[in-house]
Backbone as CSV, one residue per row, in Angstrom:
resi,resn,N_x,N_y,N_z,CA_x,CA_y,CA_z,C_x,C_y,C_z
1,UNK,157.100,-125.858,112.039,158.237,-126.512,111.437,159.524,-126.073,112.143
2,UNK,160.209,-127.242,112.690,161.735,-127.126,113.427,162.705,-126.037,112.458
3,UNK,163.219,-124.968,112.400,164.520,-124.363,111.959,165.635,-124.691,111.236
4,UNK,166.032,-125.053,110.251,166.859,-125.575,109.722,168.058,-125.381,110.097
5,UNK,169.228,-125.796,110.505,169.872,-125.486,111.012,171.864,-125.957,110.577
6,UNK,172.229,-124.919,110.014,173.185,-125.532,109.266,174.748,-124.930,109.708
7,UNK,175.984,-126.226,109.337,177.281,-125.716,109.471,178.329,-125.535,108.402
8,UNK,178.696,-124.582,108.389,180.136,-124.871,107.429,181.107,-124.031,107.601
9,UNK,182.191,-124.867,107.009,183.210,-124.470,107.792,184.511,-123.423,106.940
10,UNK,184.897,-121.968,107.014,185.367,-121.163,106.092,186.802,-121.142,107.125
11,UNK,187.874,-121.926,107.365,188.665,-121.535,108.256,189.742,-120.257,107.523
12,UNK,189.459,-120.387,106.171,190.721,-118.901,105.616,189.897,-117.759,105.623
13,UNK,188.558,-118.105,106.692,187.901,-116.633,106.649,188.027,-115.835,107.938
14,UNK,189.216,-115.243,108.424,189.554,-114.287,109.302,189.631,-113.051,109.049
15,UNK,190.172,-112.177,110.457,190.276,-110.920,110.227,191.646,-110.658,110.098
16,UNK,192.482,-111.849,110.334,194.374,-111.010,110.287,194.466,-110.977,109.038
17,UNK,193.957,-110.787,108.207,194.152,-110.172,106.885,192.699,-110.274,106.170
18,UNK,193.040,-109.495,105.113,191.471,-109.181,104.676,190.918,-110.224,103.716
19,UNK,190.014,-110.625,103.480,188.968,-112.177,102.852,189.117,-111.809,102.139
20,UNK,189.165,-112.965,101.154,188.938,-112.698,99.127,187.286,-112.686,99.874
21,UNK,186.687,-111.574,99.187,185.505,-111.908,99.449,184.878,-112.753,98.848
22,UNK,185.327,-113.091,97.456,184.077,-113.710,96.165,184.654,-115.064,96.579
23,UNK,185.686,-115.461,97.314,185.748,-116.855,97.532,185.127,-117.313,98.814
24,UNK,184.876,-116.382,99.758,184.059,-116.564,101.182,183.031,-116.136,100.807
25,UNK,182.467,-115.493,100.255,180.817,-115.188,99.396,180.146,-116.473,98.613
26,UNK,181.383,-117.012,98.097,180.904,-117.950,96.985,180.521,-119.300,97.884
27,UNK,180.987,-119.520,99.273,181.082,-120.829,99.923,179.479,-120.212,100.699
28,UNK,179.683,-118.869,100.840,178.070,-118.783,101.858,177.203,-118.726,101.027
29,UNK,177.368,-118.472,99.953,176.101,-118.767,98.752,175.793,-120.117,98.685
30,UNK,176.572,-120.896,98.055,176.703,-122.383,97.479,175.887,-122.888,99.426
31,UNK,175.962,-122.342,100.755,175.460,-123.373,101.348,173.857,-122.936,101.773
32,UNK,174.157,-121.597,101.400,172.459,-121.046,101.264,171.885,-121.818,100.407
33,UNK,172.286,-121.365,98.716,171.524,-122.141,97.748,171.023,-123.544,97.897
34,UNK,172.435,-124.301,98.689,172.379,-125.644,98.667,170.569,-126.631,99.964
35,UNK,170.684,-125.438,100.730,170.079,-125.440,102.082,168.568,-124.903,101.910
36,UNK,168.258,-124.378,100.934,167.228,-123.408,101.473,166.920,-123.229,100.416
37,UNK,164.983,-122.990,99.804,164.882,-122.350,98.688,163.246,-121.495,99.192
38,UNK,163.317,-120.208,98.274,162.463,-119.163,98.832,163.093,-117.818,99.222
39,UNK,162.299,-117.092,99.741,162.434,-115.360,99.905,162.658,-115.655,101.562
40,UNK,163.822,-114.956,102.173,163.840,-114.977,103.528,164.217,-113.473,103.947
41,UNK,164.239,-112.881,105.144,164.615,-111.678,105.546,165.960,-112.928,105.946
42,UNK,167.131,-112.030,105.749,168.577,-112.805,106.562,169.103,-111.543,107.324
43,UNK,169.228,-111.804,108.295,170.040,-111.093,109.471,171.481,-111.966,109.512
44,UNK,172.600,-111.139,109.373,174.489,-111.963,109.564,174.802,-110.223,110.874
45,UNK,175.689,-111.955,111.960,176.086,-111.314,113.281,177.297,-111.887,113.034
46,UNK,178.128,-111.231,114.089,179.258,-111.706,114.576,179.123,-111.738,116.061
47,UNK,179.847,-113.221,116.598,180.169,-113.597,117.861,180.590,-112.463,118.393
48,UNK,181.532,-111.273,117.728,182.583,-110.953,119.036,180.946,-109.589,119.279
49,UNK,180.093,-109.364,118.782,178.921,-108.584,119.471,178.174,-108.997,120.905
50,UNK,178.720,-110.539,121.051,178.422,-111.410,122.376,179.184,-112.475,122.590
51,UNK,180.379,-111.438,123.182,181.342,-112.292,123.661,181.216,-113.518,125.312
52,UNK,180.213,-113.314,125.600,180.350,-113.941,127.201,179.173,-115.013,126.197
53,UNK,179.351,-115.310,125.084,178.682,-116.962,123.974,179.116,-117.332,123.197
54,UNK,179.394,-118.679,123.390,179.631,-119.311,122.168,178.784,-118.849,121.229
55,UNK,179.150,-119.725,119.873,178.540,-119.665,118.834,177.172,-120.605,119.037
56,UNK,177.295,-121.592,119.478,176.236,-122.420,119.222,175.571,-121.954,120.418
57,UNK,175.466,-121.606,121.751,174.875,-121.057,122.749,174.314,-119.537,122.289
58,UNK,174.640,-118.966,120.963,174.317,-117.536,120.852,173.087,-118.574,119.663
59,UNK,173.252,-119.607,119.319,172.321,-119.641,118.185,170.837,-120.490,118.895
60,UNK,171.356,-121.133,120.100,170.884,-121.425,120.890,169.439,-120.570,121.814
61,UNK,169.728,-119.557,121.467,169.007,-118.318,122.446,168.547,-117.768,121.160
62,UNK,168.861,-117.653,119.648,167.646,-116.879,119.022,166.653,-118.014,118.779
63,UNK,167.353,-119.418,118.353,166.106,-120.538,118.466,165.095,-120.143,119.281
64,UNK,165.667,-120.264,120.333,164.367,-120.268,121.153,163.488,-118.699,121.664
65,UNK,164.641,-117.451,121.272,163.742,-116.030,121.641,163.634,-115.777,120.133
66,UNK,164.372,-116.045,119.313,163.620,-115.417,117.879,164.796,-114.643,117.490
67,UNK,165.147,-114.192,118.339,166.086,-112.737,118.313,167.750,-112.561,118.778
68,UNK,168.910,-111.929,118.060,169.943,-111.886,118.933,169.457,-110.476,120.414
69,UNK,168.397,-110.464,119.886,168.329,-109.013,121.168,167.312,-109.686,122.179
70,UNK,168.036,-110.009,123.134,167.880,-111.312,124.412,167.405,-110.299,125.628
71,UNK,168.456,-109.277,125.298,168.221,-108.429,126.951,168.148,-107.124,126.759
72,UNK,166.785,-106.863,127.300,166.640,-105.745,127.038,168.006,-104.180,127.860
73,UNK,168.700,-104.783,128.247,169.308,-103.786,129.301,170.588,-103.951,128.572
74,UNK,170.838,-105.073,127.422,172.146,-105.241,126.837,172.144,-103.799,125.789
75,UNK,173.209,-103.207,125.611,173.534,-101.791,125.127,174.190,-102.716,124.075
76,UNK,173.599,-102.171,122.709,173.927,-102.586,121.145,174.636,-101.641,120.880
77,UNK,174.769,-101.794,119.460,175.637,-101.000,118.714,174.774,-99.706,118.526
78,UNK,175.326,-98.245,118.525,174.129,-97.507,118.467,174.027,-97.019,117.128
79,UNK,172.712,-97.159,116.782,172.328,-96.649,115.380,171.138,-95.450,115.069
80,UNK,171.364,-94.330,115.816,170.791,-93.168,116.197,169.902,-93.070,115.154
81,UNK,170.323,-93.001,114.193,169.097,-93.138,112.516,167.981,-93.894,112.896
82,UNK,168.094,-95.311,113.663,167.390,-95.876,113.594,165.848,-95.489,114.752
83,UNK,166.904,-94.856,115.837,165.491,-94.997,116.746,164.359,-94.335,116.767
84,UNK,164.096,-93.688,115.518,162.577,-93.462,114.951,161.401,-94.072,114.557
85,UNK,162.534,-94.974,114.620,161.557,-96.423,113.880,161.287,-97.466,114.690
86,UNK,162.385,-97.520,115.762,162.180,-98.665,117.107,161.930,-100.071,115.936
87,UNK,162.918,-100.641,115.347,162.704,-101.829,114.946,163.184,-102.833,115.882
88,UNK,162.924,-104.023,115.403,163.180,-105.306,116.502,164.239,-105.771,115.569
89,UNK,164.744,-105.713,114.397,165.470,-106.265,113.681,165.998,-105.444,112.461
90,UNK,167.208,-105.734,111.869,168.116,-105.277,110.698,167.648,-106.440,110.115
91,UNK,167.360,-106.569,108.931,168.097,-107.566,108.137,167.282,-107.573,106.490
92,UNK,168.624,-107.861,105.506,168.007,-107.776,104.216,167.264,-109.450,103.779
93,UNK,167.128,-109.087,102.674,166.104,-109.901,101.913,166.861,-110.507,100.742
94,UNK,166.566,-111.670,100.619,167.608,-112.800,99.772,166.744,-113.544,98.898
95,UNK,166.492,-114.097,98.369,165.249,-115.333,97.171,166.354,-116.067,97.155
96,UNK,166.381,-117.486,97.212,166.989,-118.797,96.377,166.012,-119.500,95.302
97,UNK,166.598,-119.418,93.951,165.079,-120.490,93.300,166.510,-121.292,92.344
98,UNK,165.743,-122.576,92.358,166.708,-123.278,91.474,168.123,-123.385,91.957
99,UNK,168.456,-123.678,92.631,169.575,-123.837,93.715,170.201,-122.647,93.241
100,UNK,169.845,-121.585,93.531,171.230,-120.290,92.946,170.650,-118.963,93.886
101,UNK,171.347,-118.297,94.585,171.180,-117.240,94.761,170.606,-115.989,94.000
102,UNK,169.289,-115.600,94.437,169.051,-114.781,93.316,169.679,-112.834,93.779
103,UNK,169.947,-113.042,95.204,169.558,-111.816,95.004,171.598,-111.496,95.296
104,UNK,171.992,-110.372,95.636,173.501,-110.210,95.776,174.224,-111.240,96.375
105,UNK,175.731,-111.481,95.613,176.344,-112.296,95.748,176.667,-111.990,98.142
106,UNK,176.907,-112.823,98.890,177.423,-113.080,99.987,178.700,-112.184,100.233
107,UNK,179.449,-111.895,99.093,180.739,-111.348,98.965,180.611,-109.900,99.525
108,UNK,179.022,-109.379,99.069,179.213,-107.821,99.497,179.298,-107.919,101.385
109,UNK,178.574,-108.521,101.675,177.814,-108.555,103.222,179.524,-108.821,104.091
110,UNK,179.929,-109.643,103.539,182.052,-109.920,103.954,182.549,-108.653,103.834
111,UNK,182.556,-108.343,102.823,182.951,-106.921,102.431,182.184,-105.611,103.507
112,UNK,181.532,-105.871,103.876,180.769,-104.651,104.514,180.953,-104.938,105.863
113,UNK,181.348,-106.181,106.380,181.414,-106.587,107.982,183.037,-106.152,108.367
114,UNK,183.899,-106.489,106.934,185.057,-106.524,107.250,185.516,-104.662,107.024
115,UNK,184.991,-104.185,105.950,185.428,-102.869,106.097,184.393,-101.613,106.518
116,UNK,182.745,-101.821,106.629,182.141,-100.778,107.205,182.295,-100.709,108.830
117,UNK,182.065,-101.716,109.167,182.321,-101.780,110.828,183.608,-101.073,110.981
118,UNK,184.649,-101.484,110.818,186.269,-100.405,111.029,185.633,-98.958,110.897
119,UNK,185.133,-98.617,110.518,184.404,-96.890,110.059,183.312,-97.189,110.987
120,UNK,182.606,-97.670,111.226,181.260,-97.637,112.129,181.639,-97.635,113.721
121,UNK,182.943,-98.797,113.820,183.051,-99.175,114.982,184.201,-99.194,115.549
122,UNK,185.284,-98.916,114.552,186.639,-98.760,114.807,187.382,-100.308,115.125
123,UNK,186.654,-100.927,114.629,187.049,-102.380,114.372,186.586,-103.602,113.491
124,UNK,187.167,-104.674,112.848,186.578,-105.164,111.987,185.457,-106.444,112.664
125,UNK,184.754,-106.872,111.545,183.902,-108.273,112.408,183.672,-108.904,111.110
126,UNK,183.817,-110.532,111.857,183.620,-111.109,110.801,182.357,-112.151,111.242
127,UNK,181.395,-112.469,110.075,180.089,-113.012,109.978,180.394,-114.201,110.320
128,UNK,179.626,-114.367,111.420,179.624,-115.903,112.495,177.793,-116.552,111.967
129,UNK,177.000,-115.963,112.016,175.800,-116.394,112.401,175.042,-115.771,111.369
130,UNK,174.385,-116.454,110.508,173.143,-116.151,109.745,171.917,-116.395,110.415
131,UNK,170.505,-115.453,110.482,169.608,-116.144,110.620,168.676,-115.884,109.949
132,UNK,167.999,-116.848,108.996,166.738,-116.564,108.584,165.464,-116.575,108.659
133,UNK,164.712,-115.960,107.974,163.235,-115.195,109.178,162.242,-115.678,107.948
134,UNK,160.963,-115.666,108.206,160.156,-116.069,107.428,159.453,-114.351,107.039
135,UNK,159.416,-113.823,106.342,158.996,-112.814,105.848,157.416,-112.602,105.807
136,UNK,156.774,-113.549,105.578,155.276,-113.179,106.393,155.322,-112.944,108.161
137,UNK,156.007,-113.044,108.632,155.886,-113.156,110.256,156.771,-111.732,110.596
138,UNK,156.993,-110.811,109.676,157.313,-109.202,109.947,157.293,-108.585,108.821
139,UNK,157.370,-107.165,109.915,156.869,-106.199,108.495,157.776,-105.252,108.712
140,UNK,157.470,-103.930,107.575,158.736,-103.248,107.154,158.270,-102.402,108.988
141,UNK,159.497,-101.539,109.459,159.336,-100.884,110.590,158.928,-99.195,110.141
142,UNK,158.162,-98.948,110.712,157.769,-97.330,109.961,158.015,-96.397,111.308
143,UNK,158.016,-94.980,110.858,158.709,-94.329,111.629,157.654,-94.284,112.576
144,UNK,157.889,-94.215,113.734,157.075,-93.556,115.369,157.334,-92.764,115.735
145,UNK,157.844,-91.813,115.497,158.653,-90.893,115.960,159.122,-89.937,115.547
146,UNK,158.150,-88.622,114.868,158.436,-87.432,113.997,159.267,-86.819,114.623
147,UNK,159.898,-86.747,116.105,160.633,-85.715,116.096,161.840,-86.098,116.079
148,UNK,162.375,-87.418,115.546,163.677,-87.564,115.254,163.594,-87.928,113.711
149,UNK,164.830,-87.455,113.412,164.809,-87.513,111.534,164.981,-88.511,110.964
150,UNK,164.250,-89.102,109.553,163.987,-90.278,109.506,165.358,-90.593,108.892
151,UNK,165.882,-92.269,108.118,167.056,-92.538,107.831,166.757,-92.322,106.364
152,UNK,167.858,-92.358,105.489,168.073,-92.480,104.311,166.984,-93.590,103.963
153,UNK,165.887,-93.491,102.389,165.945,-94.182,102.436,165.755,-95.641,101.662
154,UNK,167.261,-95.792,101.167,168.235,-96.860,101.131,168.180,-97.894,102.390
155,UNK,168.221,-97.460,103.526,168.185,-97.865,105.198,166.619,-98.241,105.242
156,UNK,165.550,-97.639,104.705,164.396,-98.101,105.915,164.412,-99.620,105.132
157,UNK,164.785,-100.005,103.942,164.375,-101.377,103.819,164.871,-102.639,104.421
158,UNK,165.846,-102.221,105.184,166.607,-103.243,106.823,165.999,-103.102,107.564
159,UNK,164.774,-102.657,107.945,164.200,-102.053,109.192,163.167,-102.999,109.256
160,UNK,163.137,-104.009,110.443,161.720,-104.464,110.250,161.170,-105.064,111.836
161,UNK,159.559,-104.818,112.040,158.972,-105.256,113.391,159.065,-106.860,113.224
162,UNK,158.306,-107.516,114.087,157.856,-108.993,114.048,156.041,-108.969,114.469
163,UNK,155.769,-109.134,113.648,154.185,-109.142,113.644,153.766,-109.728,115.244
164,UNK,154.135,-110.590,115.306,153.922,-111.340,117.115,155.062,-111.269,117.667
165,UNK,155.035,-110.484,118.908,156.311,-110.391,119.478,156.163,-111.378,120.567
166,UNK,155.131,-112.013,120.935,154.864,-113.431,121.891,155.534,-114.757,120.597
167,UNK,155.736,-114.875,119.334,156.312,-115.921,118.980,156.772,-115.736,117.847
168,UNK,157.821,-115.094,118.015,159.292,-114.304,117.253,159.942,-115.550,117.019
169,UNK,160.269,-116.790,117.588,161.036,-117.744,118.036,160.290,-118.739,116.391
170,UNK,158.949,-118.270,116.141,158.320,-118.946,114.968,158.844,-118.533,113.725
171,UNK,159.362,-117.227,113.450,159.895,-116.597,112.473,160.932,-117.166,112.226
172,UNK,161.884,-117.751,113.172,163.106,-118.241,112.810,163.000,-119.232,111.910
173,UNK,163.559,-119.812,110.302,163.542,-120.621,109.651,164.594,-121.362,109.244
174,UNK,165.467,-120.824,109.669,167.264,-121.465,109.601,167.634,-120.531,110.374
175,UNK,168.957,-121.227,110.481,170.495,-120.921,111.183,172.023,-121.198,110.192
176,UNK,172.462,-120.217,109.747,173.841,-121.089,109.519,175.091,-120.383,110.266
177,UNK,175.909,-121.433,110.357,176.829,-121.270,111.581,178.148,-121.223,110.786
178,UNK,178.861,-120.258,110.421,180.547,-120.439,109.658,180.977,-120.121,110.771
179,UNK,181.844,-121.279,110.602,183.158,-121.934,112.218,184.155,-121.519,110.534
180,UNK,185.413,-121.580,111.960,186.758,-121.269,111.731,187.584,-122.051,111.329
181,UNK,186.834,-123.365,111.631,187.612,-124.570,111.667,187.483,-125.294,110.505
């Protein structure tokens, strides 16, 4: 089954001042709910993590690899906690039933792009790209690696492999794209 693939458009959702979140939460809910029903793993990026792509050319390349992690030689954000576990992916877990969001409102994930990153990264980011994953097609990521210390864990439940790493590109089940415009 083709990816669902969706747009909408939040243009009062920038970084020169800080988002009502529950009103930019409430528009990425309403197009989840509206779009999609079921349990998905959701992974939310921001463009400026791959700046030499557009938006639709960055959504372009997980269509078809599965993944925003394209190159192996591209240097991510580093998350030292994590590399015990060597996951292929971050991302939490959402249910839609009955057109409504079941699981946390969108507002926290705004809230956490716009003020944990400034502390993580010394700058803010704002959520360009949703993607959602089909949750039978990965599993939770477990540690490999006793001699580095494992994460909190609150953290290992973001942590996850892709059962086939030959067709990662199958996991993908949507896209949504918030433009500026």
């Amino acid at each position: 089954m083709q990816p669902k693939i969706i747009t909408i458009s939040i243009p009062e959702y920038t970084l020169d001042t800080q988002p009502d979140y529950s009103v930019v939460g409430a528009k990425i809910d309403k197009s989840l709910s509206e779009n999609f029903v079921g349990s998905y793993l959701l992974r939310a990026l921001s463009i400026a993590d791959h700046p030499q792509y557009t938006l639709d050319e960055l959504a372009d390349i997980i269509l078809k690899t599965g993944t925003d992690k394209y190159d192996p030689n591209r240097k991510g954000v580093a998350h030292e906690e994590f590399e015990a576990y060597q996951p292929d992916i971050q991302a939490g877990t959402i249910e839609i039933k009955d057109g409504k969001l079941i699981s946390e409102s969108f507002a926290e994930d705004v809230k956490r792009f716009y003020e944990n990153t400034l502390i993580d990264r010394g700058y803010r980011l704002r959520i360009d790209l949703l993607v959602l994953y089909d949750p039978k097609q990965l599993v939770k990521a477990e540690k490999v690696d006793d001699t580095k210390p494992s994460v909190a864990p609150h953290l290992e439940e973001y942590l996850w492999k892709f059962k086939n790493l030959d067709k990662k590109a199958n996991s993908v089940v949507g896209i949504v794209k918030i433009l500026k415009k």
